[in-house]
C-alpha positions as CSV (number, residue, x, y, z in Angstrom):
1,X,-82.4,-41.4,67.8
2,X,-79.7,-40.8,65.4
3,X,-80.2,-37.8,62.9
4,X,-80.1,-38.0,58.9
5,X,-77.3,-36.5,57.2
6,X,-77.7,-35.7,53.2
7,X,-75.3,-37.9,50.8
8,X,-75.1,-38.3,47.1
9,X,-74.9,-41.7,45.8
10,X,-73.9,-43.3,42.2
11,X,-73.0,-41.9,38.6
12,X,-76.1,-39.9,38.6
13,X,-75.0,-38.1,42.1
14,X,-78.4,-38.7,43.6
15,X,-79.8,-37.5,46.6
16,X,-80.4,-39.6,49.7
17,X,-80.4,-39.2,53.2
18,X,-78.3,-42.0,55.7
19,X,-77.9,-42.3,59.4
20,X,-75.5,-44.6,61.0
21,X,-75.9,-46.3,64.6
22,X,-74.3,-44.4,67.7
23,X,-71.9,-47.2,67.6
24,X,-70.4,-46.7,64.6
25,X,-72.0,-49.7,62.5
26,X,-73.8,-52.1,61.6
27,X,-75.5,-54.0,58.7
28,X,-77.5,-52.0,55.9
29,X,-81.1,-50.9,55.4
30,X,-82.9,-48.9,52.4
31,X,-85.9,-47.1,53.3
32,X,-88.2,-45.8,50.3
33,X,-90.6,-43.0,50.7
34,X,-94.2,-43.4,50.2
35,X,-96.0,-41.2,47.5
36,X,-95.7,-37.9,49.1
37,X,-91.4,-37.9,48.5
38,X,-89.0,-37.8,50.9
39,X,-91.3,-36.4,54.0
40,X,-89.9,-36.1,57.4
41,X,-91.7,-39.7,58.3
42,X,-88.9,-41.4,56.0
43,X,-86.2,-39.8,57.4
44,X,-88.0,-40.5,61.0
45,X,-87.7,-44.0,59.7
46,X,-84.3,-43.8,58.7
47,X,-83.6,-42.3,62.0
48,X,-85.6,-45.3,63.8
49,X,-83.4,-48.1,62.1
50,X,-80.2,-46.4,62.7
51,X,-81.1,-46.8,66.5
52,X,-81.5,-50.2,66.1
53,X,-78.6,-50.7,64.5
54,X,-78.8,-50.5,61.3
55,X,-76.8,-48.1,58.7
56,X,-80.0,-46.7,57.1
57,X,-80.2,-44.9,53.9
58,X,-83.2,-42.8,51.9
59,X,-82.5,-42.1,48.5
60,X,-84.9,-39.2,46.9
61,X,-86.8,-40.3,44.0
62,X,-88.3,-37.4,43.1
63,X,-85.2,-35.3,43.3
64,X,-86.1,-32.1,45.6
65,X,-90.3,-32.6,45.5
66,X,-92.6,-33.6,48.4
67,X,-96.0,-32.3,48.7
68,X,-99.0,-33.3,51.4
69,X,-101.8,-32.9,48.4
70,X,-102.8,-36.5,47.3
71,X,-103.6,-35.6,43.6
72,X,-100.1,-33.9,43.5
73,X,-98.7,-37.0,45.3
74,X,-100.8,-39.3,42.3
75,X,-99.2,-37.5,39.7
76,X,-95.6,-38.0,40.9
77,X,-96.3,-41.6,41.7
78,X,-97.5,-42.3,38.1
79,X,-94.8,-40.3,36.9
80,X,-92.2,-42.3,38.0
81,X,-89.8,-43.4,35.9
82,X,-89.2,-47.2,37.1
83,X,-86.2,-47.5,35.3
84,X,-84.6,-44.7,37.4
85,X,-86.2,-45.9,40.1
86,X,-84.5,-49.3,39.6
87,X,-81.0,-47.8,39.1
88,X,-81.4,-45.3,42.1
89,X,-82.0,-48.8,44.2
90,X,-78.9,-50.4,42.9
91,X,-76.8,-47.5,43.3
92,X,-78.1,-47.1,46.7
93,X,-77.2,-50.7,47.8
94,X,-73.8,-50.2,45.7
95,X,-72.9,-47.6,48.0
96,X,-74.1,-48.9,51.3
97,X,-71.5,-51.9,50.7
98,X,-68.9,-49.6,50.1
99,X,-69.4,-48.0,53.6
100,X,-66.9,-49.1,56.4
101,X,-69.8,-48.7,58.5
102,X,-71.4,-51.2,57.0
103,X,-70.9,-54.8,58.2
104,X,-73.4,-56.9,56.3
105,X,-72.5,-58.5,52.7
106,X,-76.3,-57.6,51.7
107,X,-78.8,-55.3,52.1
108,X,-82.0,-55.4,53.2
109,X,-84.7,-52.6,52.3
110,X,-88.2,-51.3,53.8
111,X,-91.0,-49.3,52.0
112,X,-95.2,-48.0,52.3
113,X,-97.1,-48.1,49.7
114,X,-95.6,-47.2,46.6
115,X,-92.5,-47.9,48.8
116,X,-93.7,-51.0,49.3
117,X,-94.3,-52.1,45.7
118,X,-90.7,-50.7,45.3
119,X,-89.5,-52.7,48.1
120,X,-90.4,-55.8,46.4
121,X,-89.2,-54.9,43.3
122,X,-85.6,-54.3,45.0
123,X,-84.4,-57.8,45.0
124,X,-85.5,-57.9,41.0
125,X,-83.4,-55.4,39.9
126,X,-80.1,-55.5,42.9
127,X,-77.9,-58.9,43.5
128,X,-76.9,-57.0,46.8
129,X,-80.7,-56.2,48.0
130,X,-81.5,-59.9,49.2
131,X,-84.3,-59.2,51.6
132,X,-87.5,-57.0,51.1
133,X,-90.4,-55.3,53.9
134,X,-93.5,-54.1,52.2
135,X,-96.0,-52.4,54.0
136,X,-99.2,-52.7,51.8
137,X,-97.3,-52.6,48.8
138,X,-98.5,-50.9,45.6
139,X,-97.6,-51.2,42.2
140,X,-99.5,-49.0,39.7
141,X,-97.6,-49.2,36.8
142,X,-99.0,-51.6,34.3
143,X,-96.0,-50.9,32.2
144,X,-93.7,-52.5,34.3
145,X,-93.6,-56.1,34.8
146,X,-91.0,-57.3,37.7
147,X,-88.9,-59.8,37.0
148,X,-90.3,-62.6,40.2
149,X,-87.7,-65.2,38.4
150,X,-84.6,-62.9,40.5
151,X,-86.3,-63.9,43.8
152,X,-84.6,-67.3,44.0
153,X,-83.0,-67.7,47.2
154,X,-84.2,-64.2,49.1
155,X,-86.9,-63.6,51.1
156,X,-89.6,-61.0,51.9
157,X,-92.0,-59.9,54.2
158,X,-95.3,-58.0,54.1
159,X,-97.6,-56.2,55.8
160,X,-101.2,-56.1,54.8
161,X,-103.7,-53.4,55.7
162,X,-107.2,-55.1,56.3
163,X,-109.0,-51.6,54.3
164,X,-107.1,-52.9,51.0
165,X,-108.2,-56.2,51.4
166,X,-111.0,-55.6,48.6
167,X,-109.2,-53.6,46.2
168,X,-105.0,-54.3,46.3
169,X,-105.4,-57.9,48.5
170,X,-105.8,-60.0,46.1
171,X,-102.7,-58.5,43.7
172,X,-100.5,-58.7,47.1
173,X,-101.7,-62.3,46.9
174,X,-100.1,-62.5,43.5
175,X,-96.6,-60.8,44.7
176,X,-96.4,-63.4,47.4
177,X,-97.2,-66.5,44.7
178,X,-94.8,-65.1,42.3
179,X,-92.0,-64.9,44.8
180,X,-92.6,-68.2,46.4
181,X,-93.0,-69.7,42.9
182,X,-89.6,-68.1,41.9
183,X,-87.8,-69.7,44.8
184,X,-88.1,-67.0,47.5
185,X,-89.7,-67.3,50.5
186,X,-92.6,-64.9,51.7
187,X,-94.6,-64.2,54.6
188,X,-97.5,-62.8,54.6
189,X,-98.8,-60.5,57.8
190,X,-102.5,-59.5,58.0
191,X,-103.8,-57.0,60.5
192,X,-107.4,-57.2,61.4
193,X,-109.1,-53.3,61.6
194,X,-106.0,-51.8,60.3
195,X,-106.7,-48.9,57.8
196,X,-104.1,-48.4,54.7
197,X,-101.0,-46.3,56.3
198,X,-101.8,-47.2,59.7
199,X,-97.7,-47.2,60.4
200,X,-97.3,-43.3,59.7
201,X,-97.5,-41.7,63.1
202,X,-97.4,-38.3,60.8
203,X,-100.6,-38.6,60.0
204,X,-102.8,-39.2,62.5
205,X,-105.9,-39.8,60.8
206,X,-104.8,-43.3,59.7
207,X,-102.2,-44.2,62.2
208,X,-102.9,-47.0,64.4
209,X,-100.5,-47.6,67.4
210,X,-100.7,-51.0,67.9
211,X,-100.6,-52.4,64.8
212,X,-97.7,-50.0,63.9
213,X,-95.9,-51.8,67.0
214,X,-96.5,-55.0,66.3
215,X,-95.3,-54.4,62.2
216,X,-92.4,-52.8,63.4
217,X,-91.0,-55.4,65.8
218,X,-92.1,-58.4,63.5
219,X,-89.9,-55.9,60.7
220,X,-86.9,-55.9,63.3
221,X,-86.7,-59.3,63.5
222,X,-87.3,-60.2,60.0
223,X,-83.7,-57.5,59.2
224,X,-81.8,-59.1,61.9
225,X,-82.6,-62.4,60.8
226,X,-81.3,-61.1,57.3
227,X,-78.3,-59.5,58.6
228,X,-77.4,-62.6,60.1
């Protein structure tokens, strides 16, 4: 599996980590980090892609800070400033295009949890982020109101834990009716007995191997379909 290497990307020279296919190329992918930062899972992930086939790229949100505490992790999820968030997302897909490595004219992006909520916000605030893979996507800042209306002609796809069925399902719902009413096109994966997380192999208390397996592949195709 191909390493990370560390990069700064945009104006702002932000931190973000990339790997690139042993062959040398190949169409581009934005991973974003669940709550705890920019742990050794994401770069895993980044790391996965690029073995693929994909030019895969991390950018650090929080700048330097990961933690394994959930309230810490709570605190620098709320935090967040979207704005920066939104910029760091568009720089990120800025630079990926500017890569010789890179061989697609868009790019796609992937994200957990707060990731995920992020992933779908991508195509709102990018023209070059066109496609969007949420695994049970979060977005807990009332604040901040995506704009659905950019989805018109891009496509997402999302991964639904059954445990958040009661409390985030039915906002996920939302995301997917606001995207499709927009213009986009969205589908909707459900996972019966899958626990919120179940793709992070780090953490063994939540990770369930073959629902990770079966998200992953249906993700694989979803990017090369986009790439296409």
């Amino acid at each position: 599996m191909p390493s990370t290497t560390t990069v700064r990307i945009g104006a702002d020279d932000v931190p973000a980590v990339i790997a690139v296919p042993e062959s040398g190329s190949g169409p581009a992918v934005i991973v974003i980090q669940e709550w705890w930062g920019l742990v050794p899972h994401i770069h895993e992930v980044v790391g996965r892609l690029a073995g693929e086939g994909f030019v895969a790229m991390a950018v650090d949100h929080y700048r330097g800070v990961a933690t394994t505490e959930p309230d810490e992790a709570q605190k620098l999820m709320l935090g967040l400033n979207i704005d920066q968030v939104a910029a760091d997302l568009d720089a990120a897909a800025a630079d990926l295009l500017s890569r010789p490595e890179v061989t697609s004219d868009s790019v796609s992006v992937i994200g957990f949890c707060m990731g995920g909520g992020l992933a779908l916000l991508a195509p709102t605030v990018s023209e070059n982020v066109r496609c969007a893979t949420a695994f049970y996507p979060a977005m807990p800042w009332p604040q901040y109101a995506p704009d659905w209306s950019r989805y018109a002609g891009k496509s997402a796809i999302v991964h639904k834990a059954e445990s958040d069925e009661p409390g985030n399902g039915p906002v996920i719902a939302e995301y997917a009716a606001a995207i499709e009413a927009a213009g986009g096109t969205v589908e909707l994966f459900e996972y019966a007995g899958s626990v919120h997380a179940f793709f992070n192999d780090d953490r063994p208390e939540v990770f369930q191997a073959d629902h990770a397996a079966l998200a992953w592949q249906r993700t694989l195709d979803f990017l090369r379909r986009c790439a296409g």
